[in-house]
Each structure stands twice: as structure tokens, then as C-alpha cells.
N, C-alpha and C positions, 0 to 999 in steps of 0.2 A: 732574439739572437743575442748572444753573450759577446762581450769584448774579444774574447778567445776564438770566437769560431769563425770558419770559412764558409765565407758568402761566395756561391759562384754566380756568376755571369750566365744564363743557361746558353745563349744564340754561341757562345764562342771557348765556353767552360775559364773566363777568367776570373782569378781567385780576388776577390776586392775585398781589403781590411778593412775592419769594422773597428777604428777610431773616430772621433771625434777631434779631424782635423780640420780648422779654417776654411771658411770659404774661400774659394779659389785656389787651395793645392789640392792635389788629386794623386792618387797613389794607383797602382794593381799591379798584383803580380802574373805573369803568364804559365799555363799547366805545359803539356806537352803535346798536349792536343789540341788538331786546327790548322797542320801545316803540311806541310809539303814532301820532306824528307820521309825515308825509307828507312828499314830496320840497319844498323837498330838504332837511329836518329830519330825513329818516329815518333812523333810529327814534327812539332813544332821547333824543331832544334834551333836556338841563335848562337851557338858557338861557330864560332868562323876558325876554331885551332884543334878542331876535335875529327880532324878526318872528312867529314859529310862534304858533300857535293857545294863548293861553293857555290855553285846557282840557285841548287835550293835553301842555302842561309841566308841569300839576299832574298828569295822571295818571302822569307819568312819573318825575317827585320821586315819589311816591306810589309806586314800585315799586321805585326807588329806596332810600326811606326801610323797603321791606317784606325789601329784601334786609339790610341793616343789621341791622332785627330778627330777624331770622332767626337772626342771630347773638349778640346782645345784645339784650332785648327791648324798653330802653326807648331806643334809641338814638337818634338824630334829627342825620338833615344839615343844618348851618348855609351856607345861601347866601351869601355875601356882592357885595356890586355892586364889581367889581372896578377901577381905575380905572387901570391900567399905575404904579401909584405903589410908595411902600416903605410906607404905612399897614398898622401893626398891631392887632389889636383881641386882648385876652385873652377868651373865649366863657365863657358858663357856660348854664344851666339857661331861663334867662329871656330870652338873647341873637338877638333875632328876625332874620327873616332881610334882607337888603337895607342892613347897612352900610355903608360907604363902607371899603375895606380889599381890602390886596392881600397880605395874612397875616395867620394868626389862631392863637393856641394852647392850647390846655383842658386842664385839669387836670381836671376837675369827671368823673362819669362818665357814659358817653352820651351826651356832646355832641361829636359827628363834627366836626371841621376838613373842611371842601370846600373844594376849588379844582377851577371851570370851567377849560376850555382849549378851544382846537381850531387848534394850533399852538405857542400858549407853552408852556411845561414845567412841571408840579406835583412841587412840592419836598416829601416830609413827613420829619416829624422824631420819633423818639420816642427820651427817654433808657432807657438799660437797666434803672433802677429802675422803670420801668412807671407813673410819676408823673405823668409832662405831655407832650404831644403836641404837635405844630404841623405846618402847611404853608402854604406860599404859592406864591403866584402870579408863575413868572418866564419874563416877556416879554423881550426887550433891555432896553429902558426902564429897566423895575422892576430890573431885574441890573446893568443899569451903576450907575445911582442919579447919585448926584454925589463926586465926587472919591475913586472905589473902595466908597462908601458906599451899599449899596439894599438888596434889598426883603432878602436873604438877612442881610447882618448885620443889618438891624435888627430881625427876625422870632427871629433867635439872641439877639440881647443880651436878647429879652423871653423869650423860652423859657429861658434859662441864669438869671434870676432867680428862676424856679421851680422848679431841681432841688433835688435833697436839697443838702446842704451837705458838703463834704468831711468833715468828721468824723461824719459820719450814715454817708456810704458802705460799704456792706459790701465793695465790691470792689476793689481798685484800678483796672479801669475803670472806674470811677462817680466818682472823685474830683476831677477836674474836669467842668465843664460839658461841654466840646470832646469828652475820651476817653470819656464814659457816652454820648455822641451817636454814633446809627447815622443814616443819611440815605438814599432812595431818592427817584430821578429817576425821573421819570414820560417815557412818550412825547410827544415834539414834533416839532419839522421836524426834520428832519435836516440833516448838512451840505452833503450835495447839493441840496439844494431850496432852502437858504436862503440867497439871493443880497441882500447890503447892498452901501452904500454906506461912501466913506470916514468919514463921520462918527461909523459905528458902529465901524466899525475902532477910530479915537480917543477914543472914548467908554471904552473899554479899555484899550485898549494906553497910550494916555498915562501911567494908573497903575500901568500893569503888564507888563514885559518879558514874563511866561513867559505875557502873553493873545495873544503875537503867533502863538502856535503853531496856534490856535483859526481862523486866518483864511489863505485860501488865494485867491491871484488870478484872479477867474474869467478862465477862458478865450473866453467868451462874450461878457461887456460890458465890452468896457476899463472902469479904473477902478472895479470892482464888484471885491468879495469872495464868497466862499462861507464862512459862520460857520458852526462847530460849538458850538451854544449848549448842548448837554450838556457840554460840555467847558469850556465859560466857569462855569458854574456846580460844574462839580469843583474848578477854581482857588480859587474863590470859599470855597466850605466848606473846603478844605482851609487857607487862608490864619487862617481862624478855628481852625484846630484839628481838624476833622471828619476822620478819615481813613476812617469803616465809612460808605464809599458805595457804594451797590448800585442795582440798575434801571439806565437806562438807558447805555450806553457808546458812544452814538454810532453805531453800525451803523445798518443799513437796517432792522431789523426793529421799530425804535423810532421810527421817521419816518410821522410823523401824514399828510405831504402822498404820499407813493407807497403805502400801505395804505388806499387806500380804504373797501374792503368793513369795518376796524376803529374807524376814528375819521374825524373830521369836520375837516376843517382850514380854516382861512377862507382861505389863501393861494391855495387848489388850485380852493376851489368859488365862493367869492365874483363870481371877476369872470366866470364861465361860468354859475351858477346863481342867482345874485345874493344868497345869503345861504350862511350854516352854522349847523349847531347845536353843542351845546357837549358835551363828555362831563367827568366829572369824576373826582378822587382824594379819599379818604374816610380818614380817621385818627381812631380814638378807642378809650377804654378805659373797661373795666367798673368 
């Protein structure tokens, strides 16, 4: 099994990254399958703002939160209301769920970092000391930010003020923030599905030559792009220093809108089904 590929879970279909993180942090991300909800939430919906029966979103957190324990017993997924921004919140123990935050990072233990999706991309983050954890939520929006500045660096500058301290590190990879930082991409659209407009183009590439590679000219609508937003966000971490990036590399097999039967995408179901539900990425440590 390659760095890249999706390992599922058979008993539950959940998707577990294949990094080389620390004993004692534990990551997975959930499909759509395995829950409770009806079309066209089906199944596994965890979005609490997307329409669905909120009885079947708690039972679904609820099995959610059963798989977590399973693992760690006292573990507990923090929701947050996402709002396409760069808002960070630090989590701990008491941190309810529904705040306003499109990255979050815990040190504390059993308190899982979630990030909804169903087409943007869930970014997590654990340093190699097994310390402190994060993930956030990147849409265009939140990834562009403003002036090269979103959700990714400022969810890093808040995570890199909680690792250990270079002269604590045991390892020489630990001794900056950047080099002890491993990063796993989550499924989103892919670059075939993901047709923008010139202003996201510019939203990028203004600050950044090597984002012009990220966009290709659709053949389809004049003046449209096709984005590779997995790829906008490898720029993004590696520009901070992150080079151990695993999950997702842009193929088809990470594209939330042409796998149906695995994730839920709003691009693909919204204007045919008139809603989606959401699936999520889960990071934390014992």
C-alpha cells in the first residue's frame, strides 16, 4: 500500500490514512456509508446545517463518536460551524461544539479535531512528537485567504506555537515546527470536476507563480479553469516548510464529485438532489 492510497476499514467502510504518524495520535476519515439518514443524506450524513433530520445527525455523530472510542475510550469529535474563512480555535476538554472556526488544534487528549466536507478538502496535521494535532477546513476561499495568507498558514502558526521547543526535540526532525510536521489531504473534487472562474485563478496565482500549474483551461467554457485544489494546498504547506505530505495527490480516486457510492459532494448532488450531506476527517491523541 502506497502513502497515497485509501485503506478502508471493511466492518464500517472507514477511510484510514496511510501516514506514518506517532504512536498515540490516531486519525480516519468517515465515507457516507453506515448511517442512518435518507436520500439524499444517505447515510452517514454529520452535517447538523444541511437540512437532514436532526435525529438522524445525532445518531450519526453518535456512531461516529462510537468509532473514535473504539479506539481511544474517552475520545469525542469537536464539530465546528464552518464558515469558508481562516478562523482558528485551540480545543480542549470543555470546547463545545458549533464554533465559528475553519481550523482547530488540541493538544489536550481525546479531543478529536473534525473537519466537515463534501467537496472542500480536510487538511490534519500532527507533529512527530505526538504533542498536538490539527486540521482544517480547505475550500478555495479559506486556501486563498488574502494576500497568500488563509486558513493553512494560520491554523500552522497556531499549531507550531505548541510544539515542543527545538532544544526539547529528540530528533532532528522535530526541531522545527515545519520538519517534525507530517500533513495528510483528505478527499475533495478533483481536478476534473472542478471548473472556476478567472477570479480564483487570481486569487492564487497573483501571489504565486508555481499556483499557475494548479489550473488548466477548460476546454468546455471558455474562460473557466479546471483547479487542482489538492495541489494548491501542497504549494501552500510546502511554502511553510511542510514537506511529509501524504493522502490525497490529485488522482481520480480522491475526487469526492465522480465516487459517488464513497462521499457526498455538494457540487455533484445539490443542484440535481437539492441538498448533500457532509462526511468528516477526525485527528487526535491519547
Amino acid at each position: 500500500m502506497t502513502a497515497n492510497s485509501l485503506a478502508v476499514a471493511p466492518a464500517a467502510e472507514w477511510l484510514l490514512p496511510d501516514w506514518p504518524i506517532p504512536a498515540g495520535v490516531h486519525a480516519l476519515c468517515s465515507t457516507r456509508r453506515g448511517g442512518v439518514s435518507v436520500s439524499p443524506y444517505d447515510s452517514l450524513n454529520l452535517g447538523a446545517h444541511v437540512g437532514d433530520d436532526p435525529a438522524a445527525v445525532r445518531a450519526n455523530r453518535q456512531r461516529l463518536q462510537a468509532r473514535l472510542q473504539a479506539v481511544s475510550a474517552d475520545a469525542r469529535p469537536v464539530f465546528l460551524n464552518q464558515v469558508h474563512g481562516d478562523g482558528v480555535v485551540h480545543l480542549d476538554s470543555l470546547t463545545p461544539d458549533g464554533v465559528d472556526a475553519d481550523a482547530c488544534v488540541a493538544s489536550a487528549p481525546g479531543v478529536a479535531c473534525t473537519i466537515m466536507v463534501a467537496d472542500c478538502m480536510p487538511v490534519l496535521l500532527a507533529h512527530r512528537s505526538g504533542t498536538v494535532v490539527a486540521a482544517a477546513h480547505a475550500g478555495w476561499r479559506g486556501l486563498a485567504g488574502v494576500g497568500g495568507q488563509g486558513v493553512l498558514e494560520t491554523v500552522f502558526a497556531r499549531f507550531a506555537s505548541l510544539v515542543p521547543t527545538a532544544a526539547a526535540a529528540a530528533e532532528p526532525s522535530e526541531r522545527t515546527a515545519a520538519s517534525g510536521t507530517l500533513a495528510w489531504l483528505g478527499p475533495c473534487i478533483g481536478p476534473r470536476a472542478f471548473e472556476v472562474g478567472a477570479e480564483v485563478r487570481a486569487a492564487f496565482c497573483d501571489v504565486s507563480v508555481a499556483a499557475q500549474a494548479c489550473f488548466t483551461p477548460s476546454h468546455v467554457s471558455p474562460g473557466k479553469y479546471l483547479c487542482d485544489l489538492a495541489g494548491l494546498a501542497r504549494l501552500r504547506l510546502q511554502a511553510l516548510g511542510v514537506d511529509a505530505i501524504y493522502g490525497n495527490d490529485s488522482s481520480a480516486s480522491w475526487c469526492t464529485v465522480t465516487d459517488s457510492s464513497r462521499f457526498f459532494s455538494h457540487r455533484r448532488d445539490s443542484g440535481v438532489l437539492g441538498s448533500s450531506g457532509r462526511f468528516a476527517a477526525c485527528i487526535w491523541r491519547d
